[in-house]
C-alpha positions in Angstrom: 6.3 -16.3 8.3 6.7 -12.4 8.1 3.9 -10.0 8.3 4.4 -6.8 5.5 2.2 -4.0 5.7 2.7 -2.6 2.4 0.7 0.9 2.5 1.6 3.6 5.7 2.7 7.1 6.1 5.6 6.6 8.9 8.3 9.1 7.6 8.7 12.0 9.6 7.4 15.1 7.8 7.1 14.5 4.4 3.1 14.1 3.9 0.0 14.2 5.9 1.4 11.1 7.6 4.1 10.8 11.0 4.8 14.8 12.1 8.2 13.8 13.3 10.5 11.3 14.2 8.8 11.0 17.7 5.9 10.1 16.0 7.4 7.4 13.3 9.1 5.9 16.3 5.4 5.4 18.2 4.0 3.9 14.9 6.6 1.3 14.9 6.2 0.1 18.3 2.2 -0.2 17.8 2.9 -2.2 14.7 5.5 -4.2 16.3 2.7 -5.1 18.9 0.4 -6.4 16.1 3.2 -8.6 14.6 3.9 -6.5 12.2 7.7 -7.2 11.0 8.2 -5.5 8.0 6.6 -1.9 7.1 6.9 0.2 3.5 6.6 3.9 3.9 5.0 4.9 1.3 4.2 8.5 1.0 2.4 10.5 -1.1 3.4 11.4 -4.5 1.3 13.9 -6.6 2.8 14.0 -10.4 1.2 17.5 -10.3 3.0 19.2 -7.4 5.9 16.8 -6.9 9.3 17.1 -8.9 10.5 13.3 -9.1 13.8 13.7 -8.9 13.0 16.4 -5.5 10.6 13.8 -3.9 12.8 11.0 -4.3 15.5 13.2 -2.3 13.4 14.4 0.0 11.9 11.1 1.0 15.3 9.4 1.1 16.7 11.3 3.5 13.5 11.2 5.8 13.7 7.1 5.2 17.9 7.4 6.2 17.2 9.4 9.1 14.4 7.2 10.4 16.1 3.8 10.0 19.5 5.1 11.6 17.1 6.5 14.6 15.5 2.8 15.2 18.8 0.9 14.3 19.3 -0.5 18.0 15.5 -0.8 18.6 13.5 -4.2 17.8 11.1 -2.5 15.8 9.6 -3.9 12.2 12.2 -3.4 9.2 11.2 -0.7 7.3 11.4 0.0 3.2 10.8 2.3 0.7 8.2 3.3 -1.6 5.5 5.3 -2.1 1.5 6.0 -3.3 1.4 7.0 -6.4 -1.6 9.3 -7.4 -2.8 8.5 -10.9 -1.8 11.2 -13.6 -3.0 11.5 -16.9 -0.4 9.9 -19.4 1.3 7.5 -16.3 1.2 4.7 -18.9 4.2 6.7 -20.5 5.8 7.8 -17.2 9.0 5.4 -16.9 10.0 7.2 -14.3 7.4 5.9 -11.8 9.5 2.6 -11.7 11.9 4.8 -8.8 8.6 5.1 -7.2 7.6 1.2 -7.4 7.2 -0.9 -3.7 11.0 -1.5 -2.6 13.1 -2.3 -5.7 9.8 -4.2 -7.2 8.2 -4.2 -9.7 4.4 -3.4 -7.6 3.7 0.3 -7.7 1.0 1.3 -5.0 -2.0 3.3 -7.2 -4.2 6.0 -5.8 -7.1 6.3 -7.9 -9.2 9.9 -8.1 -12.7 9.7 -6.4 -14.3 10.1 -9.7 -16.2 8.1 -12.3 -12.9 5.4 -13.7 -13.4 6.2 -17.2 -11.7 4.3 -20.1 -9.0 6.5 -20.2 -8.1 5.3 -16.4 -8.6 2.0 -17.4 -6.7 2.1 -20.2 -3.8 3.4 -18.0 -3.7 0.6 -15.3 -3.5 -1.9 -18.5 -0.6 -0.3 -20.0 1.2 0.7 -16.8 1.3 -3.2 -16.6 1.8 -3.8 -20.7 3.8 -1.2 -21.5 6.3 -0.8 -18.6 5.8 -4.1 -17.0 5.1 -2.3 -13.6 2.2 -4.1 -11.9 -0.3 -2.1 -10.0 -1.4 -2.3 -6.6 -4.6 -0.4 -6.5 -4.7 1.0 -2.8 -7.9 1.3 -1.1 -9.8 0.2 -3.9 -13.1 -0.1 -1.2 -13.4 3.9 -2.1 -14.1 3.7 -5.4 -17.2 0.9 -4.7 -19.5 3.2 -6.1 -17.6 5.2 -8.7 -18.8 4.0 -12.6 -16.3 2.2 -14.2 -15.5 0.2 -10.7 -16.9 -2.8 -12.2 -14.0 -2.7 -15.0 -11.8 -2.4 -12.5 -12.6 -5.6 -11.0 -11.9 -7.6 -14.5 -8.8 -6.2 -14.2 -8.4 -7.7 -11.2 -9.6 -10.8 -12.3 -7.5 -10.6 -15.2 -3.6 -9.7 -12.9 -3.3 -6.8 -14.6 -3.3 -5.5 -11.2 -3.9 -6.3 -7.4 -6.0 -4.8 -4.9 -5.4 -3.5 -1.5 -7.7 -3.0 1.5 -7.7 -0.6 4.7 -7.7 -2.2 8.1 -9.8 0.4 9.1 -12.2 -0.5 6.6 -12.3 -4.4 7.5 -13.0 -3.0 11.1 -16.1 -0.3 10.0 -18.7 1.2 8.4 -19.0 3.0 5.9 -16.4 0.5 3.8 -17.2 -2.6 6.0 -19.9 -4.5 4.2 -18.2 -3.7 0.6 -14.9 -4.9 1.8 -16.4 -8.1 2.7 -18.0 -8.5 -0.6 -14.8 -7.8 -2.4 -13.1 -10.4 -0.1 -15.7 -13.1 -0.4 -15.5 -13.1 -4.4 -11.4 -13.0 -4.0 -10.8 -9.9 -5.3 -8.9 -8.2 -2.6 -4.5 -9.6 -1.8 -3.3 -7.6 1.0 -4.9 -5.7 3.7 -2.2 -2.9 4.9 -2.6 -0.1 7.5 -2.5 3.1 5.2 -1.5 4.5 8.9 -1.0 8.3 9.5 -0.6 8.9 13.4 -1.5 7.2 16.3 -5.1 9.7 16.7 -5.7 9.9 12.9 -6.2 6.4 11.3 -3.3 4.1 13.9 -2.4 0.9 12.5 -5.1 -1.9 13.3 -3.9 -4.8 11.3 -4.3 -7.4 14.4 -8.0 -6.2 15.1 -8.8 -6.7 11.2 -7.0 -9.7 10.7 -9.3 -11.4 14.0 -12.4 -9.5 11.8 -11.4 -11.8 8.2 -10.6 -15.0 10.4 -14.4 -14.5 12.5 -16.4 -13.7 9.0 -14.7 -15.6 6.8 -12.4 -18.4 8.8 -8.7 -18.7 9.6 -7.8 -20.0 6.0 -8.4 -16.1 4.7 -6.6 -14.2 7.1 -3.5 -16.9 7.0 -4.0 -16.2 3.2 -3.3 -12.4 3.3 -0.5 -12.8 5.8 1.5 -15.2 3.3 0.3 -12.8 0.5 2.4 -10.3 2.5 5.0 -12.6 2.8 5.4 -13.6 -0.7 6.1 -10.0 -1.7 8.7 -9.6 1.4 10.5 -12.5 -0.3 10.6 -10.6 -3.7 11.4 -7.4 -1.8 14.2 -8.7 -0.5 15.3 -10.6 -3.7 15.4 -7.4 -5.8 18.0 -6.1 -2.7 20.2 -8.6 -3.1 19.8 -8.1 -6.9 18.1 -11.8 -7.7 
């Protein structure tokens, strides 16, 4: 079985993520140590600064650059995606499917730290309905306290979208004890590394996976390992066009 982190900022300068290539290349190697075997970069996108057509350039060429670096090294496989920052009128945005988790149909969501009104709500529904993109919502232990977070969870509920967890916030305060909530009432699918740099937020998916398996028992964290796997498998159907 394959372990996918589905949410990090390895590309070499192209967010607030991996400065350069030197960088990206360290990342790997610490996630190759935590059995990590498969990786999606995922950087930022903002629909309010970013041109989509520029950004998918620009973050093609850092992804070619970086794989043809780390070609001869044993080092997790890496794809493309990106977080997506949630814009007014994304319901209607088709073009967000370029942006989607590898060739998927999953698009990683970043969600503004501010009350999730209905008119948020009503996006994540009709991302799903309307362009049959399903939403991943990334960290959703930030929002805990933001009004509306409760209708998020129906959604949830509901697989009108998944949620995604930090290691990081497995591991501490101040997101520990919500994560653990979320996870006991199974609301929470993949725990990914959302990593940066080695110094600001490293990858730590082997320390939070030995967290889930002491609070919770081996059965959860073999669950969000095959959850990871089951969406390598349909990564890597949609690149061999099945």
């Amino acid at each position: 079985m394959h372990l996918l982190d589905i949410h990090s900022h390895i590309l070499p300068n192209v967010d607030d993520g991996a400065k350069d290539l030197d960088a990206s290349v360290e990342l790997l190697k610490m996630m190759k140590e935590q059995g990590i075997t498969d990786v999606i970069a995922t950087p930022h996108f903002y629909a309010s600064e970013d041109n989509l057509e520029d950004f998918n350039e620009r973050i093609t060429s850092s992804y070619n650059t970086l794989k043809k670096t780390v070609e001869e090294l044993d080092l997790p496989e890496i794809h493309l995606g990106a977080e997506v920052f949630y814009f007014h009128g994304i319901r209607k945005s088709a073009g967000i499917r370029s942006l989607c988790l590898a060739g998927t149909e999953y698009l990683l969501l970043e969600l503004p730290n501010c009350s999730l009104d209905g008119n948020i709500i009503k996006n994540i529904i009709e991302i799903n309905s309307n362009l049959g993109i399903i939403p991943i919502i990334a960290h959703i232990e930030r929002y805990s306290k933001e009004r509306g977070f409760k209708k998020l969870l129906e959604l949830i509920e509901k697989e009108i979208a998944y949620a995604q967890v930090n290691a990081l916030s497995v591991l501490q305060p101040p997101y520990s004890k919500t994560v653990n909530k979320l996870m006991k009432n199974g609301y929470i699918s993949f725990i990914a590394t959302d990593t940066h740099s080695v110094v600001n937020r490293p990858p730590l998916m082997d320390l939070a996976l030995n967290e889930v398996e002491k609070n919770f028992g081996k059965k959860y964290s073999d669950m969000y390992i095959a959850n990871s796997d089951k969406l390598l498998k349909i990564i890597q159907g949609a690149a061999n066009g099945k």
